[in-house]
C-alpha positions as CSV (number, residue, x, y, z in Angstrom):
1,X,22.9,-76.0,104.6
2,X,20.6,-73.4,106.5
3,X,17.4,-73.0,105.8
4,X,18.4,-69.5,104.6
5,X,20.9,-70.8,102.3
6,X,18.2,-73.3,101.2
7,X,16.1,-70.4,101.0
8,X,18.6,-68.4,98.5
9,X,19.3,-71.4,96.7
10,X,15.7,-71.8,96.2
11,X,14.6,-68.0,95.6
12,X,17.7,-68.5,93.0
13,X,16.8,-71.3,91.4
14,X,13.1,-70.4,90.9
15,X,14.3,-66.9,89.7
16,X,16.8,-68.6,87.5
17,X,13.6,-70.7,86.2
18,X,11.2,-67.9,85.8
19,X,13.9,-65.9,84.0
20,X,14.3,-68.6,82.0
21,X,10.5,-69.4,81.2
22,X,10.4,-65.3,80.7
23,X,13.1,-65.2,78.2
24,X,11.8,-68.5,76.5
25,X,8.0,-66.9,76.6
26,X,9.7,-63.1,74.9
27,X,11.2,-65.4,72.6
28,X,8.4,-67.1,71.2
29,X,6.5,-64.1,71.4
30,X,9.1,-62.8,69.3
31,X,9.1,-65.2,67.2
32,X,5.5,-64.7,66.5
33,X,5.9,-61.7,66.1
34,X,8.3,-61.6,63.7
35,X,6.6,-64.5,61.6
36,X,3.0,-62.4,61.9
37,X,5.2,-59.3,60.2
38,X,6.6,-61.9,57.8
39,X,3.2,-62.7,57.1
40,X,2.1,-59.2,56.9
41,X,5.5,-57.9,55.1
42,X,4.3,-60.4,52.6
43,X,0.3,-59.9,52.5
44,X,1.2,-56.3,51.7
45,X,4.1,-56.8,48.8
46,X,1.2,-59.2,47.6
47,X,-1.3,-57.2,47.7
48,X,1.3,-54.4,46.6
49,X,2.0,-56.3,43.5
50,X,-2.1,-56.7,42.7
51,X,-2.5,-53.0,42.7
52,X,0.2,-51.8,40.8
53,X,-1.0,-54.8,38.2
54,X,-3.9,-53.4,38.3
55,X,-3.5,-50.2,38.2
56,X,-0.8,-50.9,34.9
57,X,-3.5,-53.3,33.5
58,X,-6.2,-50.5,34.0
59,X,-3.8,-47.5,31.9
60,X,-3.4,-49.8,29.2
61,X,-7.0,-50.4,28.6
62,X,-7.3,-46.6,28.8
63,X,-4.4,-46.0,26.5
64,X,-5.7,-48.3,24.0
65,X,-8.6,-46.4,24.1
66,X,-7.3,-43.2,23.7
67,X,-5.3,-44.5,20.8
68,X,-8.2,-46.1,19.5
69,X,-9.9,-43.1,19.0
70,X,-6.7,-41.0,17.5
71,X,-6.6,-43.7,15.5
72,X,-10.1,-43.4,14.1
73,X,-10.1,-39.8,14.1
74,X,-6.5,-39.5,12.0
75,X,-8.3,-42.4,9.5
76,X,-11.5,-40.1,9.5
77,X,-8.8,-36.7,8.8
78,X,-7.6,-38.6,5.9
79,X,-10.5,-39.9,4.9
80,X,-12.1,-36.2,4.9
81,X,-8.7,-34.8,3.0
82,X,-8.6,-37.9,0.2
83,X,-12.7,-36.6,-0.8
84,X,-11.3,-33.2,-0.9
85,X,-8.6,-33.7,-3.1
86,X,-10.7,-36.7,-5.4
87,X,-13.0,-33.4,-5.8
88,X,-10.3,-31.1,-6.6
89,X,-8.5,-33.8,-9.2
90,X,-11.8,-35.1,-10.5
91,X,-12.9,-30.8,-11.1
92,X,-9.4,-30.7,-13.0
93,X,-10.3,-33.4,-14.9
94,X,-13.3,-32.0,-16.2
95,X,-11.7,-28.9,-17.3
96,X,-9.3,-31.0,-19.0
97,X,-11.9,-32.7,-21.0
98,X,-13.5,-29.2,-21.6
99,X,-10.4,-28.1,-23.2
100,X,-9.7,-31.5,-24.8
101,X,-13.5,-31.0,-26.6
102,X,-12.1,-28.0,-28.4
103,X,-9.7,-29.9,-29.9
104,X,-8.7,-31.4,-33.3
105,X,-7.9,-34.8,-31.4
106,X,-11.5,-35.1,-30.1
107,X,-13.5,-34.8,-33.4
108,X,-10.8,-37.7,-34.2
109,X,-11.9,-39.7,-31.4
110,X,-15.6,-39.0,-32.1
111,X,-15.3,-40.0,-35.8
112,X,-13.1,-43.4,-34.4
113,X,-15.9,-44.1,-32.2
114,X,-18.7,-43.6,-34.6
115,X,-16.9,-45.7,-37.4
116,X,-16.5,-48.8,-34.8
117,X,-20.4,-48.7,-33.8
118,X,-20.9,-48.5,-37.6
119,X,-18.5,-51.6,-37.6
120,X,-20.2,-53.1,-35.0
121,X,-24.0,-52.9,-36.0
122,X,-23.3,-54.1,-39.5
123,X,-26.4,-54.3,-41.5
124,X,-28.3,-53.5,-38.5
125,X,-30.0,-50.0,-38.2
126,X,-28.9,-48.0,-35.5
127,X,-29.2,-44.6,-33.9
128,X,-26.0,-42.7,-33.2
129,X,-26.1,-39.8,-30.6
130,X,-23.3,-36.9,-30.0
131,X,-23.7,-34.6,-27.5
132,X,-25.6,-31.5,-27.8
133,X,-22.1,-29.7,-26.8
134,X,-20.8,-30.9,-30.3
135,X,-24.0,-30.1,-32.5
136,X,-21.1,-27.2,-34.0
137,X,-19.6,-30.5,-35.4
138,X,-22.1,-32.4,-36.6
139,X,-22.1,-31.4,-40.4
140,X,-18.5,-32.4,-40.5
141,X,-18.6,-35.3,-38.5
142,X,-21.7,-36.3,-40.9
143,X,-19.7,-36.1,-43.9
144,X,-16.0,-37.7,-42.4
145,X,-18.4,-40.9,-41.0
146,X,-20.9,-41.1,-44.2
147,X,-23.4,-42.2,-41.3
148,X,-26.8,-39.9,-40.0
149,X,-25.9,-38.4,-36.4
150,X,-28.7,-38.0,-34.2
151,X,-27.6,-34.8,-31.4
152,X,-28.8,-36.2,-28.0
153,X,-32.3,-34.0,-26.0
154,X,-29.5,-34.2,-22.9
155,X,-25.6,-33.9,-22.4
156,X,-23.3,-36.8,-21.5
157,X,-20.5,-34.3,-21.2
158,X,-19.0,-35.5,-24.8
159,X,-18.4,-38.8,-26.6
160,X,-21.0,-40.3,-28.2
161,X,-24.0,-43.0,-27.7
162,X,-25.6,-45.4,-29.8
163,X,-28.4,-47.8,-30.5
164,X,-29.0,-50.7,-32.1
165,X,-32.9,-51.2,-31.3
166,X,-32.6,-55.0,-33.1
167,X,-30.8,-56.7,-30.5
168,X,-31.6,-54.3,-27.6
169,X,-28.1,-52.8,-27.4
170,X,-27.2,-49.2,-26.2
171,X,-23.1,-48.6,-26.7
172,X,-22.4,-45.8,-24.1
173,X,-19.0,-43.8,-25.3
174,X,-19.8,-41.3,-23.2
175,X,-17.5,-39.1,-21.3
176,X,-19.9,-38.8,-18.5
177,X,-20.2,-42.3,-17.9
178,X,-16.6,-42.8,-17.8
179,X,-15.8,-40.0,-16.0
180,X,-18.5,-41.5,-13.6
181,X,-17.1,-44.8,-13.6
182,X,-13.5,-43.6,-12.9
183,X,-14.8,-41.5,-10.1
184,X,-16.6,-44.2,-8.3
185,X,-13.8,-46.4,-8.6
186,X,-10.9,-44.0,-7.8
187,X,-9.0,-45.2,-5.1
188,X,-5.7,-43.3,-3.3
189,X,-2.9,-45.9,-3.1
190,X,0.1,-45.4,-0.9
191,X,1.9,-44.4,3.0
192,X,3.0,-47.1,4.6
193,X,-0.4,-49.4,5.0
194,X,-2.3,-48.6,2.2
195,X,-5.4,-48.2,4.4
């Protein structure tokens, strides 16, 4: 072998190992690389995943704050409509006890009610009291209960009211006090929660 064979052999082999060490070197750069865009690829579906949970977790909390406030504003609408229409129905009552006063029926009920505090205060003295409304009545109802009626200084919108001063008892009949009572306690039961 020549020296300038030896030469090409040599020029060959060391280009042979230089391509070699070149491809081996692109390859493990490529292989970094791919593993740093791995890396990356997956840093970003991470971090991807983190925003778009947040960004869901964040509409929620807004959401349930919007409805939140619907919520209290529709309960605050119904609220507002009920106390409109307990006004209406409690004004209809009234005029339905106005009328029911100019009945027959009511100058019953006043001569039942004044016969049971009769019943009830026994030998006891008491004070009976009709409203100044039905002083028109008061001769009859005098004579039907055989009892002294006393009409009240002030309205309790019909009914009647008594006193037995001996064992500190005041027996309210009165229409205003139930109609008071009934008001205070009216409730509107119904939809779907009863809220």
């Amino acid at each position: 072998m020549t020296t300038e064979e030896k030469l090409k052999h040599f020029k060959a082999a060391a280009l042979e190992e230089a391509r070699q060490e070149s491809t081996a070197a692109i390859e493990e750069h490529r292989r970094a690389l791919e593993k740093l865009f791995q890396e990356h690829t997956v840093d970003k579906d991470r971090q991807a995943a983190l925003e778009v949970k947040t960004e869901t977790d964040r509409l929620k909390r807004e959401n349930n704050i919007t409805l939140s406030k619907e919520r209290l504003e529709i309960k605050r609408d119904i609220s507002r409509k009920q106390e409109e229409l307990k006004e209406t129905l409690f004004v209809e009552v009234q005029e339905k006890l106005a009328d029911y006063m100019a009945t027959t029926e009511y100058q019953q009920l006043l001569i039942s009610q004044i016969r049971e505090i009769v019943k009830f205060a026994g030998n006891e003295e008491v004070t009976i009291y009709i409203d100044p409304a039905d002083q028109s009545c008061l001769s009859s109802l005098t004579a039907a209960v055989n009892h002294p009626l006393t009409v009240s200084e002030y309205s309790f919108s019909g009914g009647t009211r008594a006193v037995i001063p001996g064992r500190h008892i005041l027996i309210d009949n009165s229409f205003a006090a139930k109609f008071d009572a009934a008001k205070k306690n009216f409730t509107f039961d119904g939809g779907v929660l009863h809220e």
